[in-house]
N, C-alpha and C positions, 0 to 999 in steps of 0.2 A: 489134799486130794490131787492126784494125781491126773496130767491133761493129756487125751490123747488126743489123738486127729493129725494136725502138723507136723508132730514133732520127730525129728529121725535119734532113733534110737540113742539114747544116751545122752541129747542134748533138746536145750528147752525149744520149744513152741515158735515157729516161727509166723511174722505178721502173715493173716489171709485178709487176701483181696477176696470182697465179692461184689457180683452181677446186680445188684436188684431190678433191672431193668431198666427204668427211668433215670435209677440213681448208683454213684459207684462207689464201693464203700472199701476205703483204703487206709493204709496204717498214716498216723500224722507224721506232719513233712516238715522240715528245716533246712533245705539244704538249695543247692546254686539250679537245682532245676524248679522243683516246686516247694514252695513256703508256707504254710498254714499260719502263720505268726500274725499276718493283718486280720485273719480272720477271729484269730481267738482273743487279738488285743477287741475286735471288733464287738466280740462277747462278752468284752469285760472280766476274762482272765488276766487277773494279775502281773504273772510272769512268763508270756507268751513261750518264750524259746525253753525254760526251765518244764513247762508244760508238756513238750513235745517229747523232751526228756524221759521224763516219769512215763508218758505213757509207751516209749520203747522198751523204759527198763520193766516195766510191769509185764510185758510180750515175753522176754526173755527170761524171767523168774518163775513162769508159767502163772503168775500172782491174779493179771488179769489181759484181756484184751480189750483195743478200743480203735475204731475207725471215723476218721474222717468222712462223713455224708458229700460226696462231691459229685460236681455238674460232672457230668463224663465227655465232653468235649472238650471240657478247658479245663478238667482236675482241680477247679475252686471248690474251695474249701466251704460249705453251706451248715455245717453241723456236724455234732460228734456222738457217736451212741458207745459208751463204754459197760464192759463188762469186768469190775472186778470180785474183789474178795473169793479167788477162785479159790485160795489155798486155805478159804476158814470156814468150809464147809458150808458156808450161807453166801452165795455171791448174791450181786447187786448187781441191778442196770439203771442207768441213767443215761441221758438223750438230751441233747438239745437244739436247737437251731437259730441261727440267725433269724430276726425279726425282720427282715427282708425276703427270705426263702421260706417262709409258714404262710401256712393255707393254700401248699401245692399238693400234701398226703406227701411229702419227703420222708419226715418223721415217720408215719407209721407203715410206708413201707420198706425202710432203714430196720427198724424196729422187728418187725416180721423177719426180716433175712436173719437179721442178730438171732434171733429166737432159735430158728429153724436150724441154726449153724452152733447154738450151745445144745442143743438136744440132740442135734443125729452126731455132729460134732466131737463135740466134749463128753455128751453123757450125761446133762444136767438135766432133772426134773423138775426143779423148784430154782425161782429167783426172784431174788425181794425186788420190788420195787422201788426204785432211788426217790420218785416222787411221790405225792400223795394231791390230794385236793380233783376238784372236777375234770382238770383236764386232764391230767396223767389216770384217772380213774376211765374218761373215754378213749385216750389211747391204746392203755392197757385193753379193754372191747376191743378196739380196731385191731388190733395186733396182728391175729388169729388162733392166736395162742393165749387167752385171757385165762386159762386155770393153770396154766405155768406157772405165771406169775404170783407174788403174795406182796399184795397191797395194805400197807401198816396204815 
């Protein structure tokens, strides 16, 4: 499936920034200005730096997109809401957040922008949900987009 929105002619998808207001939602970061790597060792990713990796190279295969949930005055890295399986006709979202930044409405208003930005965006009608169980089922409600979504 092919990605429009970003992309300039002939070349894939480049990262978008967006606004969500409270929150700023940017492509992940490794490099000498900002770092997401303590964050995501923070989450219990594996292989922090390798991580950051994947989800650039996922941006530029048009495969998926995914942003860093960040405080927008100091670009800390709070959570990540990714968008892949763009190229298998059934994309996924999943989200999560540090357990120090939950039970601000970070997540589901991260959540809501992502939505808002794969449908006018991209083109997407339908997108599985990555989680399941009560709380990713109230999310998904708070979204604002809860029949987008397909909750397994």
């Amino acid at each position: 499936m092919p990605l429009e929105g970003t992309r300039h002619s002939g070349s894939a998808m480049e990262p978008v920034e967006i606004n969500a207001g409270t929150w700023y939602l940017r492509a992940l970061r490794a490099d000498d200005r900002i770092t997401d790597v303590p964050a995501l060792a923070e989450a219990g990713v594996p292989d922090p730096e390798a991580h950051v990796r994947l989800r650039a190279a996922q941006w530029s295969s048009d495969t998926g997109c995914s942003w860093a949930v960040a405080e927008p005055t100091t670009g800390e890295m709070l959570g990540e809401i990714a968008l892949t399986g763009l190229d298998t006709g059934t994309p996924e979202i999943t989200c999560w957040a540090l357990e120090r930044a939950r039970g601000r409405g970070m997540t589901t208003t991260a959540l809501g922008a992502v939505l808002r930005f794969a449908t006018g965006g991209l083109g997407l009608e339908r997108i599985r949900c990555g989680g399941s169980g009560p709380a990713a089922t109230r999310l998904a409600a708070r979204s604002g987009a809860p029949d987008l979504l397909i909750m397994d």
